[in-house]
N, C-alpha and C positions, 0 to 999 in steps of 0.2 A: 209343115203340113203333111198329113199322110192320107192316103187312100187305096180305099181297097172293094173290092166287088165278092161279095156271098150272096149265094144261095138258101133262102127260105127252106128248109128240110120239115118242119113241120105237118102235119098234117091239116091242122086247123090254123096255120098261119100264128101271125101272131094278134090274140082276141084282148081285151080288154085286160084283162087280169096280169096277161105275162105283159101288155105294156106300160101296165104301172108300176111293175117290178121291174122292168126295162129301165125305164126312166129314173126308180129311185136309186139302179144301180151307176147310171151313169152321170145322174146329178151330184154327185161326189163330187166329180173331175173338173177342174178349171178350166178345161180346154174348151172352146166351142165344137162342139158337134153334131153333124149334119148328117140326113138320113136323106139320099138321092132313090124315087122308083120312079120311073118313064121321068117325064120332065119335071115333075113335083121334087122339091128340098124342102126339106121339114128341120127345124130343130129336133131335134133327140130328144130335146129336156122337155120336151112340150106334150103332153099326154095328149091332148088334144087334138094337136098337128099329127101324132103317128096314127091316132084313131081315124081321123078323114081319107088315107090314103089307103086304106085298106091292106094288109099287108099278107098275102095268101101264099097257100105251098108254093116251090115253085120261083117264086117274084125273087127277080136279081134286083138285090140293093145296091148300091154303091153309099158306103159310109166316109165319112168326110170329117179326121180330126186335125184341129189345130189349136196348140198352146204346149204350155211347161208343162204337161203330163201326158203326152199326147202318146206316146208309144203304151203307155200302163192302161190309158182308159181304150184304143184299139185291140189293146190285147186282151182286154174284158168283153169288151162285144160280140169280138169274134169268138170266144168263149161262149158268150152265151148264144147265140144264133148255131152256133154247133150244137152244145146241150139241148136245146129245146129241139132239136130235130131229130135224137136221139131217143125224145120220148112219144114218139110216134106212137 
């Protein structure tokens, strides 16, 4: 299992659109994966669960993978949650 703690760079956080592109990027991966903000854990894969949590500039995540691709799908995320704060 791995984990890790990023920060939201974003402007507008992350809105609908980049979480369904979130999710379809990390629905790929076999690994289960979990999106920790304050006391809330969300599945990843779940559009719905990341939508309720609100995820704003700012907000430290703590992401959470575990399984047989777990290093390749953290190393996607963290990718993306970079990138998209890049397009401020």
């Amino acid at each position: 299992m791995l984990k890790r703690n990023i920060k939201v760079g974003n402007k507008s956080g992350l809105h609908a659109r980049m979480i369904t592109s979130f999710v379809k990027k990390v629905s790929r991966y076999k690994s289960q994966i979990f999106i920790s903000k304050g006391s809330a854990k969300i599945n990843a894969k779940s559009i719905m669960g990341l939508c309720s949590i609100g995820i704003s500039e700012g907000d430290m995540l703590e992401i959470e993978v575990s399984g047989v691709d777990e290093e390749v799908a953290m190393a996607e995320i963290i990718k993306y949650v970079k990138e998209i704060g890049k397009n401020r």
